[in-house]
C-alpha atoms as a printed R data frame, in Angstrom:
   type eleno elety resid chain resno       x       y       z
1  ATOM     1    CA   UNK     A     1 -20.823  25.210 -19.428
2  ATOM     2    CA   UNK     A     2 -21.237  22.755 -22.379
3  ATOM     3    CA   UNK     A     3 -24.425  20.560 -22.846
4  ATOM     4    CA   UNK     A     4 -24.385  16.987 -21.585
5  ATOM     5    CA   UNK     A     5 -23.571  14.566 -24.120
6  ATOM     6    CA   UNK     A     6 -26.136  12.010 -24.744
7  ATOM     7    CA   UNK     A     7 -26.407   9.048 -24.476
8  ATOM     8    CA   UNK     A     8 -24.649   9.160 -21.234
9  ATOM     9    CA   UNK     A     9 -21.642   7.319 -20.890
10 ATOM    10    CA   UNK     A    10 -22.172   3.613 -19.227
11 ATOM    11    CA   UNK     A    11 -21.005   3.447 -15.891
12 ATOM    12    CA   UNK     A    12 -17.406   1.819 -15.041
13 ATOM    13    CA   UNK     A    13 -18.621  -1.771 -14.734
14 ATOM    14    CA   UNK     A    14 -20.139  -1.724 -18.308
15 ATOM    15    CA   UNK     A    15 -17.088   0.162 -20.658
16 ATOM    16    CA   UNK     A    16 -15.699  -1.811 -23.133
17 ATOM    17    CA   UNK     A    17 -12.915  -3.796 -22.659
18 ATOM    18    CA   UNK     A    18  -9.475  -2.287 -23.143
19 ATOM    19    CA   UNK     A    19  -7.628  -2.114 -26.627
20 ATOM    20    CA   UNK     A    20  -5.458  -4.132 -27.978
21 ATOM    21    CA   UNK     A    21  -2.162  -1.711 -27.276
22 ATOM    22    CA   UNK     A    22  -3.220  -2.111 -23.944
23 ATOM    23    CA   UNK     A    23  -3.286  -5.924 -23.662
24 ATOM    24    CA   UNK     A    24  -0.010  -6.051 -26.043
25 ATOM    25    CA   UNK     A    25   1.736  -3.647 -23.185
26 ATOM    26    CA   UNK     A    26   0.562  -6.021 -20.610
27 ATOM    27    CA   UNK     A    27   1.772  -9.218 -22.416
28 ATOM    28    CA   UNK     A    28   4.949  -7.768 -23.414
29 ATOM    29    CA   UNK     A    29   5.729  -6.450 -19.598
30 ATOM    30    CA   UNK     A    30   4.876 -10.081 -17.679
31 ATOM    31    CA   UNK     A    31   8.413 -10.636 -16.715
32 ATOM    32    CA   UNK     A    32   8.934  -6.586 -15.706
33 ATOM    33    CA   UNK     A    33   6.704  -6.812 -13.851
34 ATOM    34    CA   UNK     A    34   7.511 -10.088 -11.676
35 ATOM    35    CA   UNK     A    35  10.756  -8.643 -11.499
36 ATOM    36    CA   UNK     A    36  10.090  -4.925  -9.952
37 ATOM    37    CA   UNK     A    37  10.795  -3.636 -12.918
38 ATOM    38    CA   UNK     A    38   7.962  -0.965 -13.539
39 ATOM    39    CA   UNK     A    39   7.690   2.388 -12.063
40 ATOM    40    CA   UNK     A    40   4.680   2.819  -9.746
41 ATOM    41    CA   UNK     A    41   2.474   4.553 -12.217
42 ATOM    42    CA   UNK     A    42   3.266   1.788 -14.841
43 ATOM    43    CA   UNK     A    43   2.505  -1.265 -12.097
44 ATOM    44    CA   UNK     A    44  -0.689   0.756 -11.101
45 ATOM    45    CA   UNK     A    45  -2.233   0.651 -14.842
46 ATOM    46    CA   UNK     A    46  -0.996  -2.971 -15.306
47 ATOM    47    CA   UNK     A    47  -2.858  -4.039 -11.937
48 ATOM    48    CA   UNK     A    48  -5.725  -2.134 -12.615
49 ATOM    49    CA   UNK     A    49  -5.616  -4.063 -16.500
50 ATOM    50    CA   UNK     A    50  -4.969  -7.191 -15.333
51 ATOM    51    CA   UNK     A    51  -8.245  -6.945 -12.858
52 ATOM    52    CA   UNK     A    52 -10.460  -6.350 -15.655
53 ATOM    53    CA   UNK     A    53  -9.629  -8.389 -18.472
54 ATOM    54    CA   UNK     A    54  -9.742 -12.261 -17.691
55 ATOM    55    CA   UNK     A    55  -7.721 -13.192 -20.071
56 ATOM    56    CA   UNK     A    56  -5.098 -10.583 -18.882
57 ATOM    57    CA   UNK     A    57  -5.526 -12.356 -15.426
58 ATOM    58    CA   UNK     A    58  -4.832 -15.445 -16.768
59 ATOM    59    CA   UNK     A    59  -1.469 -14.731 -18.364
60 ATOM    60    CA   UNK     A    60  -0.446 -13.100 -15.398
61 ATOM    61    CA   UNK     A    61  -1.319 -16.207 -13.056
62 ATOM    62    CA   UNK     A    62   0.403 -18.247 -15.604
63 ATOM    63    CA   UNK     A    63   3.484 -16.117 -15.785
64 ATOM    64    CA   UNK     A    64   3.506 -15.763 -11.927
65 ATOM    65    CA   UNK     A    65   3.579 -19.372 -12.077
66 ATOM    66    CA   UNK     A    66   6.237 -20.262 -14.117
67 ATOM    67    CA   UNK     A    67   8.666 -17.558 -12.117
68 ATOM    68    CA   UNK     A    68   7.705 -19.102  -9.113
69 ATOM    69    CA   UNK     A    69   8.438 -22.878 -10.142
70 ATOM    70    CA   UNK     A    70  11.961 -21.161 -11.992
71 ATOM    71    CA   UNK     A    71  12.824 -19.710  -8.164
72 ATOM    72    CA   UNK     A    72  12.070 -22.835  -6.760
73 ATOM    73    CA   UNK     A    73  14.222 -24.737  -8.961
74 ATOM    74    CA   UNK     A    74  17.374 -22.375  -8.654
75 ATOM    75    CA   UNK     A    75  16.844 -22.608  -4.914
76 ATOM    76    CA   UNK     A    76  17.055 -25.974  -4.878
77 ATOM    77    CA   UNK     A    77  19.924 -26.525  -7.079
78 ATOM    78    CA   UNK     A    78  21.918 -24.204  -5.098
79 ATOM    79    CA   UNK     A    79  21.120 -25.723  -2.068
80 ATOM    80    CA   UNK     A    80  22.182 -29.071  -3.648
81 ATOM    81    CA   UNK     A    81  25.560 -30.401  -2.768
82 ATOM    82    CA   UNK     A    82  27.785 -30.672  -6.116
């Protein structure tokens, strides 16, 4: 059994926030993302990202955003007579 390393680590709430690979891979997989592109394992880490970094958060909303005003757009060009 190996000694306890000390200090103990901080609990969940207090870690760091995540590197900047991680919010690169989050940036650079927005529109994957909206589009079902990610496997379950890689949506499960970006969700769990995006709920602990604000600023993660925020380019998600924004992204989300944008997709939904481009789908609302195409819908209602295609619905519009020519």
């Amino acid at each position: 059994m190996s000694p306890p390393t000390f200090p103990p680590p901080p609990p969940p709430a207090m870690q760091p926030p995540a590197g900047d690979a991680d919010h690169a891979w989050v940036h650079e997989n927005l529109a994957a993302y909206l589009a079902g592109g990610l496997s379950a394992a890689e949506r499960s880490g970006f969700d769990a990202h995006i709920m602990n970094c604000p600023a993660c958060f925020d380019a998600f909303t924004e992204a989300q955003g944008a997709d939904r005003a481009l789908q609302r757009d195409r819908q209602e060009s295609d619905s519009s007579p020519l």
